[in-house]
Each structure stands twice: as structure tokens, then as C-alpha cells.
DOBA-953023 format. One line per 2 residues: their letters; for each residue y, z, x of C-alpha. Coordinates in pm, 1 decimal. Example, Ala and Ser with C-alpha at 12.3 -4.5 7.8 and 13.67 -1.06 7.14 Angstrom:
<recs>
AS = -450.0 780.0 1230.0 | -106.0 714.0 1367.0
</recs>
This chain:
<recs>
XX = 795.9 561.3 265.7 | 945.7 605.1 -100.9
XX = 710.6 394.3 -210.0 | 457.0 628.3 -83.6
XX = 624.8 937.1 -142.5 | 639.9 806.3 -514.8
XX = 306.3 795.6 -585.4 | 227.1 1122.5 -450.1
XX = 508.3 1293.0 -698.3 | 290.4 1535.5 -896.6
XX = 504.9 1362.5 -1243.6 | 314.7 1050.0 -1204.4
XX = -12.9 1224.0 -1311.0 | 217.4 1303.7 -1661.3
XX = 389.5 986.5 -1747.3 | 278.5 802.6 -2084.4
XX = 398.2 511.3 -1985.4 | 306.8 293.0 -1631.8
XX = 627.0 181.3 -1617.1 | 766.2 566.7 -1582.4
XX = 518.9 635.1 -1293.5 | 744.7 739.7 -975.3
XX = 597.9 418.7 -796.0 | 667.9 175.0 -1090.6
XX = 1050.6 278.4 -1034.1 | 1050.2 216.0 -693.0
XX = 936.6 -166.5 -747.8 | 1129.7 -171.8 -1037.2
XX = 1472.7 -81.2 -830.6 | 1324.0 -300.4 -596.0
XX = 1296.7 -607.9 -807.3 | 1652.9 -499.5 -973.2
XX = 1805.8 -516.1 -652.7 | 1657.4 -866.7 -549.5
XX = 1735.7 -1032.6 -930.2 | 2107.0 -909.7 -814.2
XX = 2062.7 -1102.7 -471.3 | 1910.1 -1365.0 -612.5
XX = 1636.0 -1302.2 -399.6 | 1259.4 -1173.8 -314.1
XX = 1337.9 -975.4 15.1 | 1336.7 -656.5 -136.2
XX = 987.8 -659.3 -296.8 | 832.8 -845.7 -51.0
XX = 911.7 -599.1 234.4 | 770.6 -355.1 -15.8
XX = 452.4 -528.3 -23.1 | 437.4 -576.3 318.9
XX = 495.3 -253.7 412.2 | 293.5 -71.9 184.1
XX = 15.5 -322.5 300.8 | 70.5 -218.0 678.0
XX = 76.7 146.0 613.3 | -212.9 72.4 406.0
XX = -403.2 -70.6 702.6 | -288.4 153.8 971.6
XX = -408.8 485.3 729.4 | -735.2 267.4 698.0
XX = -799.9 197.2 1035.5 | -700.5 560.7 1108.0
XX = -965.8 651.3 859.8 | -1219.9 427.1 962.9
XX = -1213.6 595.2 1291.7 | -1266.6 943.4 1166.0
XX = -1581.1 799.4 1065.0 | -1684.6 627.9 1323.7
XX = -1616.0 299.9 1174.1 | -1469.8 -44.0 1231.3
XX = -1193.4 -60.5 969.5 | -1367.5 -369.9 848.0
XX = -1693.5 -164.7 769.7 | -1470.7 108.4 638.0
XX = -1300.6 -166.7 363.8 | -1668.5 -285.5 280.1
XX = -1743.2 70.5 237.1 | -1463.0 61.8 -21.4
XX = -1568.0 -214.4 -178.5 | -1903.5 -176.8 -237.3
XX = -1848.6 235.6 -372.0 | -1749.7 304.6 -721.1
XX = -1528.0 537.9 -744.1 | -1450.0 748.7 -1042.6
XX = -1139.5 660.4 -1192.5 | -927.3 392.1 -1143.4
XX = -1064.8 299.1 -785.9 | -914.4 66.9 -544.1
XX = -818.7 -232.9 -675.4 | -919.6 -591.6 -539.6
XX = -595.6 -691.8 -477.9 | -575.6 -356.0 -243.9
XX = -947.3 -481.1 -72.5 | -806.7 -836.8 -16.6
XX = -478.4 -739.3 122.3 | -638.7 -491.1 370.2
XX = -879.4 -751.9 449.3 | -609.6 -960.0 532.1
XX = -414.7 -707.8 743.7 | -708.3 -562.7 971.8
XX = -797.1 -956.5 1101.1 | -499.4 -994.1 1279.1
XX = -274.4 -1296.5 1336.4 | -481.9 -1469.0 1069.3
XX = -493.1 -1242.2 859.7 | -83.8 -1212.2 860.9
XX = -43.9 -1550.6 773.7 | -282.9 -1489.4 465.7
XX = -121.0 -1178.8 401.2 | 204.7 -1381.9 438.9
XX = 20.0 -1688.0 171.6 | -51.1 -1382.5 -70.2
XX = 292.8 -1230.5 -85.3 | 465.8 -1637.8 -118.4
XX = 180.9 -1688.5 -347.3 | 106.9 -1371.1 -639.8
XX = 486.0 -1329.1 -743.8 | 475.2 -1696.3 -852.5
XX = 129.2 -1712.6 -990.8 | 112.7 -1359.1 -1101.5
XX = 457.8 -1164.9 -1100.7 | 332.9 -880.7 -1305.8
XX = 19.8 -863.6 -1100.7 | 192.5 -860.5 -763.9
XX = 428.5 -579.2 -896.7 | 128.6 -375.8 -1018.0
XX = -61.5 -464.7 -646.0 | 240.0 -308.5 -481.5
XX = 225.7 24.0 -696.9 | -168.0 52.4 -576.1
XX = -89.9 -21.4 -246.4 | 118.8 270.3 -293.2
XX = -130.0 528.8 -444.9 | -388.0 374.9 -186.8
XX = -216.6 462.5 114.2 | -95.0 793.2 -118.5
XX = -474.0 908.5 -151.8 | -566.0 784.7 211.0
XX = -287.2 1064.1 346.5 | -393.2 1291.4 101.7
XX = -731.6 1240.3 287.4 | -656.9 1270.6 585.8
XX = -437.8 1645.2 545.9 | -764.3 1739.9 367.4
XX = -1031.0 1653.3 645.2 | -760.7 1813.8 879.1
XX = -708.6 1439.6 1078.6 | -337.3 1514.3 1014.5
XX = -56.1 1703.2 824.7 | 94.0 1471.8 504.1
XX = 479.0 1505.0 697.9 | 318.1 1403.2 1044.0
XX = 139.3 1125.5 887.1 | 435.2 976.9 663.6
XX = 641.3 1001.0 1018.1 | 426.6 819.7 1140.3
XX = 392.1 587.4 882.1 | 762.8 579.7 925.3
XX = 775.6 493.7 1273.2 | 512.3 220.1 1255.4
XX = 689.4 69.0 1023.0 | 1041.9 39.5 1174.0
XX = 811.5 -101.8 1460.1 | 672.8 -354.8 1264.1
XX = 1041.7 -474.4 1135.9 | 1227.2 -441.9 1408.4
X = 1424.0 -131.4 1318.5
</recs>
């Protein structure tokens, strides 16, 4: 949820620099904290998690619409958007998400795979997951689906589902 909560802080629109953006700090502590622990756990729940809520907001979306989340992603994919858009990494990791068990496991190959091939890359993925699923609950208070605080406690709660909590 910080993650989330990060990219919809107003400053971000005002930083010079990426690396000042609300999100970027997030990761940032993230990755910080996991160099400490000589590990990946931190940043790789992030991803994960901003991936789920990701999904779930999409899916949520999709049915507004009347859509299969699937034809909601293509939707995304094939629209250009003005501005920075969704990024591919964004399309491939919801495409991963919404096929189920499958699509874990790739989800799971991406997130063993990017930091290794791509570190930079998979840091920057986890900041747009961020303004993705940012934008998609921006959405969704606009079109009157749901209230930004309902759907981040939600968002919440589906996500100390998904890991147990």
C-alpha cells in the first residue's frame, strides 16, 4: 500500500529527478533494506504485490466494462495513451497474473529473472506497477465504482490474503 500511496503523492508530479519521485523511495528503501539482509525479499514482495493489486484493480475494472480482464489488458495494449502510458513490463506482468497458476509461475520466472538481467529495469517496473494500480484507483473513485480509502483497504486486505498475513 505505500507503494501505492507513493505514487499518488501530489509531489511526484514536481520532482526533477525520477529518483525523488515518492515511489522511487519506496523501492529504493526497499532495495536498502534487502542490500542490508543480504537479500531480495524485500523488493520482490514489492513486485509481487504491486503486481496483484495491479491485477485485482484490473479485473475490477474490466468488469465495470463488461470485460474479461484479458480483453481489458488487450484494450491497454493496443490504446495509446497520452503521456507516459502503461509500460510493457506492466502489460506482461498483468498478463501473467490474470492466467492463473501459470501465470504465477511466470510471474514468479519474471521476478527471479529481471533483477538479474535487468536490475534497473525491474526497479523502474515496480515504480509503474505502482502508478498503474495508482491511476486504476484513481479511476475507479472517478467513475464512482469505489472511494480511493475503500479501495486501498481493500487492496490491503487482498493482499495480507495473498501472503498469509
Amino acid at each position: 500500500m505505500e507503494l501505492i500511496r507513493a505514487s499518488m503523492d501530489p509531489a511526484g508530479r514536481h520532482v526533477t529527478l525520477r529518483k525523488d519521485h515518492p515511489a522511487c523511495q519506496v523501492v529504493i528503501r526497499a532495495a536498502k533494506a534487502d542490500l542490508t539482509a543480504g537479500g531480495t525479499e524485500n523488493v520482490n514482495r514489492l513486485a509481487v504485490g504491486a503486481g496483484v493489486a495491479a491485477a485485482g484493480l484490473t479485473a475490477l475494472l474490466a468488469e465495470h466494462r463488461g470485460l474479461e480482464p484479458g480483453e481489458f489488458v488487450d484494450q491497454i495494449d493496443a490504446t495509446p495513451i497520452p503521456g507516459p502510458g502503461v509500460s510493457p513490463g506492466v502489460v506482461e506482468m498483468l498478463r501473467s497474473l490474470l492466467t492463473g497458476a501459470a501465470g504465477m509461475r511466470q510471474t514468479a520466472e519474471l521476478v527471479v529473472r529481471m533483477p538479474r538481467d535487468d536490475e534497473e529495469g525491474y526497479y523502474d517496473l515496480i515504480v509503474d506497477l505502482g502508478d498503474y494500480a495508482a491511476a486504476c484507483t484513481d479511476l475507479l473513485n472517478t467513475l464512482g465504482v469505489s472511494g480511493t480509502e475503500d479501495t486501498l483497504a481493500e487492496l490491503d486486505g487482498m493482499l495480507r490474503g495473498f501472503y498469509g498475513a
